[in-house]
C-alpha positions as CSV (number, residue, x, y, z in Angstrom):
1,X,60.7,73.7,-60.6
2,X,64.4,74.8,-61.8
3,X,63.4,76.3,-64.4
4,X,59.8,78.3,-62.8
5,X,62.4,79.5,-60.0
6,X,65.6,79.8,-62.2
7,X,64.2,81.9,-64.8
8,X,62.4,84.2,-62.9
9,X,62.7,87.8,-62.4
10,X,63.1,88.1,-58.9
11,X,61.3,85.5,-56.2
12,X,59.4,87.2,-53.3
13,X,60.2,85.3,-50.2
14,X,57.5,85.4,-46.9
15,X,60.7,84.6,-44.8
16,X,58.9,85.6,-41.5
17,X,55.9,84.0,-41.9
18,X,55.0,80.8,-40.0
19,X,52.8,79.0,-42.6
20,X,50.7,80.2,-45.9
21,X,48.6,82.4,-43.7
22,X,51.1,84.8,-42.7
23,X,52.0,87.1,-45.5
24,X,54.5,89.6,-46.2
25,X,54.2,92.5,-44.0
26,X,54.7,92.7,-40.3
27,X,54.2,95.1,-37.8
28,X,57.2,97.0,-36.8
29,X,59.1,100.0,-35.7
30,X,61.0,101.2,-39.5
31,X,62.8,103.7,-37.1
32,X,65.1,100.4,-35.8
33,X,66.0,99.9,-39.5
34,X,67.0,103.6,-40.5
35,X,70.7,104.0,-40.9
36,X,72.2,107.7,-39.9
37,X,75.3,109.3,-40.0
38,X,77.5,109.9,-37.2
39,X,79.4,113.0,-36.6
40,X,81.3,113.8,-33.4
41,X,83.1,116.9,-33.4
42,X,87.1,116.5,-31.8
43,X,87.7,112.8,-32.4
44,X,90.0,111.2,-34.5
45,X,87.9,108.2,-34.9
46,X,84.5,109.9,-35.9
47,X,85.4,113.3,-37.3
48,X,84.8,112.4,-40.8
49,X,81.4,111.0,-40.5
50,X,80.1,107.2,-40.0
51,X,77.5,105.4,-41.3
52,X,75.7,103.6,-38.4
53,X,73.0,100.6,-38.4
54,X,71.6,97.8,-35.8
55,X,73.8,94.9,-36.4
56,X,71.9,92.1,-35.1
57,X,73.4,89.4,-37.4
58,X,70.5,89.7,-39.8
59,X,72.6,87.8,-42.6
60,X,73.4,84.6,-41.0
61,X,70.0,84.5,-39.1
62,X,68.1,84.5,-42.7
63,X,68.9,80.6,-42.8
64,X,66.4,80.3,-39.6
65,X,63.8,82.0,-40.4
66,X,60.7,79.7,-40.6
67,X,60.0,80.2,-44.7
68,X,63.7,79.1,-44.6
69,X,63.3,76.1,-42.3
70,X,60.7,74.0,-44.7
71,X,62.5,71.6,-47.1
72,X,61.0,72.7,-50.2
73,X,62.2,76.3,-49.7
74,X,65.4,75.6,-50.2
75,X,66.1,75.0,-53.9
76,X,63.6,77.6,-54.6
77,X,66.2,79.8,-53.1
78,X,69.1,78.2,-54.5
79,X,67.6,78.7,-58.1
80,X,66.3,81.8,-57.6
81,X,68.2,84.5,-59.4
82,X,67.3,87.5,-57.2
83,X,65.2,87.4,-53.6
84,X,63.2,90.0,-51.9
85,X,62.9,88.8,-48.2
86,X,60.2,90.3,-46.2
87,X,61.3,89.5,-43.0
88,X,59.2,90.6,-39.5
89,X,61.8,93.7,-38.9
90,X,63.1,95.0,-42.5
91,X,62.8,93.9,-46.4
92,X,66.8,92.4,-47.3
93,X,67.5,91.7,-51.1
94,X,69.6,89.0,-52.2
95,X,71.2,88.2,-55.6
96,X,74.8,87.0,-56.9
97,X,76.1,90.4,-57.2
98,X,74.9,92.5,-53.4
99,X,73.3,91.8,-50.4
100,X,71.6,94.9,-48.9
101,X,68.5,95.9,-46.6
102,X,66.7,98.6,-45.4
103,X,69.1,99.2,-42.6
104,X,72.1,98.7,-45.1
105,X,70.9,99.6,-48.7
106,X,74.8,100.2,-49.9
107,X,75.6,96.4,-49.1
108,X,79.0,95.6,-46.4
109,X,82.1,94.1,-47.5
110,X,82.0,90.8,-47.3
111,X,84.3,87.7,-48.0
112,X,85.3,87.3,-51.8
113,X,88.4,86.0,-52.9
114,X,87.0,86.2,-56.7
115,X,84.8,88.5,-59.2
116,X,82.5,87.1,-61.3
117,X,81.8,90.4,-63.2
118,X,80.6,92.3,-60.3
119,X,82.4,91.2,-56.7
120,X,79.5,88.6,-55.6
121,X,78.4,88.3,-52.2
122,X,79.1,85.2,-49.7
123,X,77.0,84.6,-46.9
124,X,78.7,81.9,-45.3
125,X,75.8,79.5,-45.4
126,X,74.3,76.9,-47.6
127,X,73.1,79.7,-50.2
128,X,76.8,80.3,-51.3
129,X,76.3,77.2,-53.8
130,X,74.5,79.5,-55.9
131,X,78.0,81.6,-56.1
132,X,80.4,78.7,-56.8
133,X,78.1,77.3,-59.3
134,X,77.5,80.9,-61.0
135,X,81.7,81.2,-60.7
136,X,82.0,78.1,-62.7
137,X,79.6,78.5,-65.2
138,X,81.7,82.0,-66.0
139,X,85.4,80.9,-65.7
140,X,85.2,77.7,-66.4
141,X,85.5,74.5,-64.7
142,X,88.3,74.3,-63.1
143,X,89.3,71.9,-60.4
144,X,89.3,74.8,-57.7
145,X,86.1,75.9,-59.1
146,X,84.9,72.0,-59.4
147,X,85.8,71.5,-56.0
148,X,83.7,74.4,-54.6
149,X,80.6,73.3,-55.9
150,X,81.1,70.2,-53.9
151,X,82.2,71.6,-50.8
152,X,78.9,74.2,-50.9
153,X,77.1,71.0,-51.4
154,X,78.0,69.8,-48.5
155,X,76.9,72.8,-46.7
156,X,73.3,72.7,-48.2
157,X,72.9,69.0,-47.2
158,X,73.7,69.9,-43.6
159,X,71.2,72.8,-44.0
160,X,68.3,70.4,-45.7
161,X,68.7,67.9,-43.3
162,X,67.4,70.6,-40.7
163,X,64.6,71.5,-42.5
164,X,61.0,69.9,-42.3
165,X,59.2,68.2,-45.1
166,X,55.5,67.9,-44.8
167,X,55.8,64.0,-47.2
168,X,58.8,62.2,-45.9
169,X,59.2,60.9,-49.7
170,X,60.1,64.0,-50.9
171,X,63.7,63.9,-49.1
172,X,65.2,64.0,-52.7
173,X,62.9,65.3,-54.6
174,X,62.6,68.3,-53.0
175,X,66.5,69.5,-54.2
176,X,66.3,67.6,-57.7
177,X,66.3,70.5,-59.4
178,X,69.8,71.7,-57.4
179,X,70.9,68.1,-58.5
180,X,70.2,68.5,-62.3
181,X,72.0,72.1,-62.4
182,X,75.3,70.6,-60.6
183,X,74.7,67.4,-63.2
184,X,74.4,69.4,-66.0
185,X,77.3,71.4,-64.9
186,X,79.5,68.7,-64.1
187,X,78.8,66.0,-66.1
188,X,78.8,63.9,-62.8
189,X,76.3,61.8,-61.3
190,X,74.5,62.4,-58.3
191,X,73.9,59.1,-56.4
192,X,70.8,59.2,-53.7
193,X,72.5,62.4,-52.5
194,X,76.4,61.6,-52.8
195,X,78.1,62.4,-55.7
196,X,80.0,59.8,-57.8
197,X,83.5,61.7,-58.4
198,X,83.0,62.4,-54.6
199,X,82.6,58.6,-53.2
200,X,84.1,57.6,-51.1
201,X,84.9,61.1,-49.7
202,X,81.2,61.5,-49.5
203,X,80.4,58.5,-47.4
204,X,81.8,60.1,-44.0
205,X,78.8,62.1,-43.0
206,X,77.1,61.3,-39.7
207,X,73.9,62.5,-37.6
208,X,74.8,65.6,-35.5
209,X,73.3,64.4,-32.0
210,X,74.5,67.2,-29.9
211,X,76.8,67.4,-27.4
212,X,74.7,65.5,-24.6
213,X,75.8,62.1,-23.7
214,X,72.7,60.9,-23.9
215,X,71.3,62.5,-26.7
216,X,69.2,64.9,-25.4
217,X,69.4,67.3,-27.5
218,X,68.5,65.7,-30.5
219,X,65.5,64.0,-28.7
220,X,64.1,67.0,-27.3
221,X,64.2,68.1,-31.3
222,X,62.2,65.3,-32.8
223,X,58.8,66.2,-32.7
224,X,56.1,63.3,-31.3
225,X,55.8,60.7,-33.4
226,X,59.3,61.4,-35.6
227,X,60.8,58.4,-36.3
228,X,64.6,58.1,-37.3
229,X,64.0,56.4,-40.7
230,X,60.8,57.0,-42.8
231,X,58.3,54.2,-42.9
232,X,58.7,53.4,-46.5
233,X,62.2,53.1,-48.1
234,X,63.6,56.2,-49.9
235,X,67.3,55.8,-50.3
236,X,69.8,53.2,-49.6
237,X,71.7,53.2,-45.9
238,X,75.0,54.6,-46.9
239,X,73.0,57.4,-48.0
240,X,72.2,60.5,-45.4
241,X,68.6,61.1,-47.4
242,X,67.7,57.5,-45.2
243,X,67.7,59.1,-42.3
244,X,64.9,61.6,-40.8
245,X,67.4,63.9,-38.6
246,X,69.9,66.3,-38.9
247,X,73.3,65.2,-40.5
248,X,77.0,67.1,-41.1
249,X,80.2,65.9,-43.3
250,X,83.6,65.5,-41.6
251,X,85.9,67.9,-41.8
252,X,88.7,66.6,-44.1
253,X,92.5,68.9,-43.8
254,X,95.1,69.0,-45.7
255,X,96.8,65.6,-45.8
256,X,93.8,63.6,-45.7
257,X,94.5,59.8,-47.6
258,X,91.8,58.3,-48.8
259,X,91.6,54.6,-48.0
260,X,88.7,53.6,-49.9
261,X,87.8,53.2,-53.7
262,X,84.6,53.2,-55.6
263,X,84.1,50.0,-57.5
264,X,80.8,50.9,-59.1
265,X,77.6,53.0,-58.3
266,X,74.3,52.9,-59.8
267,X,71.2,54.5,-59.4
268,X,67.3,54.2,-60.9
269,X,65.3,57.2,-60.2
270,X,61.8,58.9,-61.4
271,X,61.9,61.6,-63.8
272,X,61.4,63.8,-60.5
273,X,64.1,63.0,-58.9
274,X,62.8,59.6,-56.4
275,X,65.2,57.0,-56.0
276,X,63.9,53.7,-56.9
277,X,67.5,51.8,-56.1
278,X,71.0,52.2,-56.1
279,X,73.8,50.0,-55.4
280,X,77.5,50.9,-54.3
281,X,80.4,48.8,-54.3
282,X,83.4,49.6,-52.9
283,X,87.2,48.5,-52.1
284,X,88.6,49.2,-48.7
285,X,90.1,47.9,-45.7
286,X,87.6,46.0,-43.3
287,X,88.0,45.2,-39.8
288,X,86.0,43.4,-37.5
289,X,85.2,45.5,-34.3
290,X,83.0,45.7,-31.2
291,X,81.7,49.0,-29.5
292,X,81.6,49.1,-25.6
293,X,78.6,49.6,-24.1
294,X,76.8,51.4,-21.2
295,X,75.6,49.9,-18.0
296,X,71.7,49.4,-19.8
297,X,73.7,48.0,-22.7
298,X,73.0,50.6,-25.2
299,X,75.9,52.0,-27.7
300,X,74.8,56.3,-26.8
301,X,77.0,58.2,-29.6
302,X,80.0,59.6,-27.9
303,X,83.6,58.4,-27.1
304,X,83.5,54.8,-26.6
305,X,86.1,51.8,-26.2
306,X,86.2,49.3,-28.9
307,X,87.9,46.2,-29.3
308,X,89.4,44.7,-32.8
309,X,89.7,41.8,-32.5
310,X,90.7,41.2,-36.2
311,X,93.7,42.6,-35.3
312,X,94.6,41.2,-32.0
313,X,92.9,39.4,-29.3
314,X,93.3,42.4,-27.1
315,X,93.7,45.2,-29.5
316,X,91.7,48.3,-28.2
317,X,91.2,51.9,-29.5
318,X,88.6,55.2,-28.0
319,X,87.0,55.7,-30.9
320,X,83.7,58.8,-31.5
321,X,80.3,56.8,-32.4
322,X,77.7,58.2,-34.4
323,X,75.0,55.5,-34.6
324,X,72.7,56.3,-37.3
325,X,69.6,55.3,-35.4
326,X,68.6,56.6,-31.8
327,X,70.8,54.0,-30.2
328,X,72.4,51.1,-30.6
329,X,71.4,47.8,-28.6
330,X,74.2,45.8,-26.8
331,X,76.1,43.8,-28.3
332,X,77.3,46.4,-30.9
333,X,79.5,43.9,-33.3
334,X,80.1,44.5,-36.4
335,X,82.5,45.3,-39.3
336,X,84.5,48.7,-39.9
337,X,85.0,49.9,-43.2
338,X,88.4,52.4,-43.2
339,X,87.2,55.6,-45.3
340,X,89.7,58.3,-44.5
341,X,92.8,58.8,-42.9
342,X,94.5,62.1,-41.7
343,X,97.3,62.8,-39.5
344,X,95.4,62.4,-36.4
345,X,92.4,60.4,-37.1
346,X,90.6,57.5,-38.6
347,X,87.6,57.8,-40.4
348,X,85.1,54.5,-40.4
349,X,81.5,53.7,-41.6
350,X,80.0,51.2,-38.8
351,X,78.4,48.2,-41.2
352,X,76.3,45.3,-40.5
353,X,75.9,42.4,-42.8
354,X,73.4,42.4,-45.1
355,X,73.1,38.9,-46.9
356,X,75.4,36.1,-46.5
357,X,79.0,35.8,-48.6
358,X,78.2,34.6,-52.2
359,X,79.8,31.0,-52.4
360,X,83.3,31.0,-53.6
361,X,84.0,34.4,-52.8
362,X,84.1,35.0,-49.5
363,X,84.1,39.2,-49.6
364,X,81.4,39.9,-51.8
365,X,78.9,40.4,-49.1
366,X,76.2,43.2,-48.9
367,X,76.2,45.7,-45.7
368,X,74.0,48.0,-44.5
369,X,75.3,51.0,-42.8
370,X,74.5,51.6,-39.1
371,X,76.5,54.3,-38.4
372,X,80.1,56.3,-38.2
373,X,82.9,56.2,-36.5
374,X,86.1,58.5,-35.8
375,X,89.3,56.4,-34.0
């Protein structure tokens, strides 16, 4: 698939289009896409002439159009040197050098700190991988340029996690070929969807639930018969391609101290991309801790007392839960593993045990990840 899509000539995109039926032209009114010039006679402001258009955010609603919405979409995309998307109410090109339409054929200055040749064009959405790869391929691989391919990545798991996949085991397969072209850049190694150089960093994603308390908006999301997890295993809990709903990365600032220390990671997966298993070991600080409940005795992600007790009998902290799953089930106990810390917060991955200690050696113990937490 990278290298139908990647080597192209230029990918035409049915962006508009619900499903395979719907083709590339749309009935519309091309006089709402027709840009004119301006001239008002007497005023400072418009004497000269200006070039007018409908701006109706047209860029950043590209990423919601339905072609754009399906999980398989998105590396073809990503790979895609140049698009042409027909869209219900103009035709918008895409590549790494413009991004123009009908009703704005001479492009609009948009953020670039950067040339690569020709000034490229950021979006501000999970496409501008395509730029931070391209930039490092051409200057190099700096660590400014290394870190930008990470951070985009980010951004396109968000994105992905959004989108719809018709075979719930093609969570990874469907952006292997993204993962081989930042592998092959990189020299890294992408583990079920985190990145090796990246762990523990990585680790502190957690399922965006919306602001209801009790999760309302994520519910009313998952269509019937959606289930939180997919029926057969696909990827290992610490990994965000476990889950079935929509996930986000915290934000890290400046300052940021990472608590945490990759050990080892491992990963066996099919020549397209399925994991088969992986195993992560890592050194941190672990806490015993136990999330307050509601009155049905249910752990609802939001702000929530805890208690850690391995710290003191009484010791208490407010702390954000993200449970991985719907809900968590009273009693929430568990242990905390410290990721991150930053001047104002504490970063934590909620784990349960796994297996029992191995004799002897009381800490090498297997978890599973239920879910995040921000003290």
């Amino acid at each position: 698939m990278a290298s139908v899509y990647g080597h192209g000539l230029v990918n035409l995109a049915a962006t508009s289009s619900a499903d395979s039926q719907g083709g590339l032209f749309f009935e519309r009114d091309v006089m709402m896409v027709q840009p004119f010039a301006a001239h008002i006679p007497g005023s400072d402001l418009l004497n000269e002439g200006w070039y007018v258009w409908k701006d109706d955010g047209r860029w950043g609603d590209l990423a919601d159009e339905p072609l754009n919405r399906r999980g398989w979409v998105l590396q073809e995309r990503l790979l895609s040197p140049r698009t042409i998307h027909f869209t219900s109410s103009e035709v918008i090109w895409q590549c790494l050098e413009d991004l123009a339409s009908e009703s704005i054929p001479d492009q609009t200055e948009l953020n670039s700190s950067q040339r690569l040749r020709v000034q490229p064009m950021e979006v501000g959405d999970y496409t501008d991988i395509r730029i931070a790869v391209a930039r490092a391929r051409h200057e190099g691989l700096s660590p400014q340029n290394e870190e930008e391919v990470y951070e985009k990545w980010m951004t396109v798991v968000s994105h992905f996690s959004n989108c719809r996949l018709t075979k719930e085991t093609d969570k990874l397969v469907a952006i292997y070929g993204m993962v081989r072209q930042v592998e092959e850049l990189t020299g890294d190694t992408c583990l079920a969807g985190l990145w090796r150089s990246h762990i523990p960093r990585h680790l502190v994603w957690a399922v965006n639930w919306g602001p209801s308390k009790d999760n309302a908006t994520i519910r009313a999301s998952l269509t019937p018969g959606t289930r939180p997890r997919p029926e057969r295993w696909r990827a290992p809990s610490w990994s965000w391609a476990s889950l079935d709903l929509p996930v986000g990365f915290k934000y890290h600032p400046e300052g940021t101290v990472c608590q945490a220390e990759l050990v080892e990671g491992e990963v066996e997966r099919t020549p397209n991309g399925a994991v088969l298993s992986a195993k992560l070991i890592i050194k941190a600080p672990l806490v015993a801790i136990r999330i307050e409940t509601d009155s049905g005795g249910r752990v609802i992600s939001g702000w929530r007392r805890g208690w850690v007790p391995s710290v003191g009998e009484n010791a208490s902290a407010v702390f954000y839960v993200q449970m991985d799953d719907m809900e968590g089930h009273n009693p929430i106990m568990g242990q905390a593993c410290l990721i991150l810390e930053d001047p104002n917060f504490a970063f934590f991955i909620l784990l349960h045990p796994a297996s029992e200690p191995s004799a002897g050696n009381s800490g090498d113990q297997a978890f599973r990840r239920v879910g995040a937490l921000m003290m």
